[in-house]
N, C-alpha and C positions, 0 to 999 in steps of 0.2 A: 139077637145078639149081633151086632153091628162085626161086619169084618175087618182085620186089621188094613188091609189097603184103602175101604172108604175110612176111617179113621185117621190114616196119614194122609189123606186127600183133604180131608176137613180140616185137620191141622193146619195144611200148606196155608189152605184160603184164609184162614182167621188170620194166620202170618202178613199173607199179604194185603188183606184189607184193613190189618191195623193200624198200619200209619198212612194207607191210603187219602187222599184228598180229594179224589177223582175218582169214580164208579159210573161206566157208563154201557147199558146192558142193550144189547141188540139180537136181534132173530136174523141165524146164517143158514136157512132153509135154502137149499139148492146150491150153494158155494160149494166149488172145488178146492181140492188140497192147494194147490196153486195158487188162490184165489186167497184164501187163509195164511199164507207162506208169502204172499206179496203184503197185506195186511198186517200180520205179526212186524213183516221188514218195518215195514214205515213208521209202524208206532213204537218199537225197540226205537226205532234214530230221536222217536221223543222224550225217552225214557218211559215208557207203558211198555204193559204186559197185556197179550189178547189170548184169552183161554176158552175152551167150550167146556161150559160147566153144567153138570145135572142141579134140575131145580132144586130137589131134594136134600144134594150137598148143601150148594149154596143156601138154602132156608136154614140148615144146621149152624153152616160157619155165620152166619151172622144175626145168630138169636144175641138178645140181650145188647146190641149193637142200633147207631145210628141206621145201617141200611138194612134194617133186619123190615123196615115197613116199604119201603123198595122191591123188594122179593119176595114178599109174604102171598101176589098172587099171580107169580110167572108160572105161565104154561107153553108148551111147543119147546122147541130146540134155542139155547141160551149160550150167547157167548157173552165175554164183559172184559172190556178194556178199563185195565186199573192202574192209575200214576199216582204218586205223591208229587209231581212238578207240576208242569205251568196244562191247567185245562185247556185251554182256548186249542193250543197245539195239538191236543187228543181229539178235542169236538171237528179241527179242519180238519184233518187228517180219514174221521169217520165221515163224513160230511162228503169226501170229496170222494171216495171211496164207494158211499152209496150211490155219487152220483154217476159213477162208470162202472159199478158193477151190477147197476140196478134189482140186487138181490139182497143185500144186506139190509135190515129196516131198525130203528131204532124203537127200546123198549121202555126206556125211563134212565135216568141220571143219578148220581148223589153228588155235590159238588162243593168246595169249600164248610161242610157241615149241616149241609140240607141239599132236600129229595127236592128233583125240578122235572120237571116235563118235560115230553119229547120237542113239544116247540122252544121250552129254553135251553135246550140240546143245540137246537139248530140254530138260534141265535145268539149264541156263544160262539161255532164255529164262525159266525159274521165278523167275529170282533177282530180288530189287527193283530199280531203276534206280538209276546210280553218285550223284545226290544223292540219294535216300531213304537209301543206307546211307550215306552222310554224315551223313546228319540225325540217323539212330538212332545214328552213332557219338557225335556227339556231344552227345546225348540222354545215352547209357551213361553219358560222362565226368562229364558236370553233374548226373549225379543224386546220387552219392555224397556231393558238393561241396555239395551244396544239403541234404542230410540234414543235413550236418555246421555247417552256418551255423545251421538249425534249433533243433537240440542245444545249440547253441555260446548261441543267442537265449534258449530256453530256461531255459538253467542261470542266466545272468546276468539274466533277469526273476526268478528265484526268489530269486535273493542281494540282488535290491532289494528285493524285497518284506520279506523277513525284516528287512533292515538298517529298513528304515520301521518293521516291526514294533517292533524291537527300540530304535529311535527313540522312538517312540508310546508305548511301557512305561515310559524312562524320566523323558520330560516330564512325567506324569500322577503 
């Protein structure tokens, strides 16, 4: 008979992996409270959550679920950072994290509705953040646009000039 605190524990997790988008599961074997408390900071400023979960819960909260085959064979000490916003920001965030705290290791992903692996973990964290690729998308758009006003600027300075010119010829 299950007790009733793992059963509100299980509940929380189903809660918050339900509209999750982002599930990304790491091993914090030797991490200090401090170390976890600078980590939780930076991923709250993403809107993520970074929790240490027992595998046991976690295989419960997410039977009958997309990341229930994600979990089905974690073993050792299990944390997991969960967003429903922008991944990329959660992947740099862990990413950059493992790379100064050299204790934190990554266990596997779920990410926009599929299980990814630890190396497309870590080239996600490569990718720009969701407004720099806005800015270059929009960059893309306006350069074309901006060529073509140029062009466009161009052609009709040259058709004044000539028209002056050809003004200027017959006054004289």
């Amino acid at each position: 008979m299950p007790n009733q605190e793992k059963v509100e524990i299980v509940n929380g997790m189903k809660d918050l992996l339900a509209g999750a988008t982002t599930v990304i599961l790491t091993d914090h074997t030797g991490m200090s409270v401090k170390q976890f408390s600078t980590l939780r900071s930076r991923l709250r400023e993403a809107d993520a959550q970074f929790r240490v979960v027992k595998n046991t819960l976690v295989k419960l909260a997410t039977q009958g679920t997309p990341v229930q085959d994600l979990v089905s064979n974690l073993e050792g000490p299990t944390s997991m950072a969960v967003t429903q916003e922008d991944p990329v920001a959660v992947a740099k965030i862990i990413a950059q994290f493992m790379k100064e705290s050299k204790l934190l290791q990554l266990k596997g992903g779920f990410i926009e509705g599929r299980i990814v692996s630890i190396e497309d973990v870590r080239s996600l964290s490569t990718i720009p953040p969701k407004p720099q690729l806005l800015a270059m998308l929009v960059g893309g758009l306006q350069s074309p646009i901006a060529g073509l006003v140029g062009t466009l600027q161009s052609t009709l300075g040259s058709l004044v000039m000539t028209l002056q010119a050809v003004a200027d010829k017959q006054a004289a």
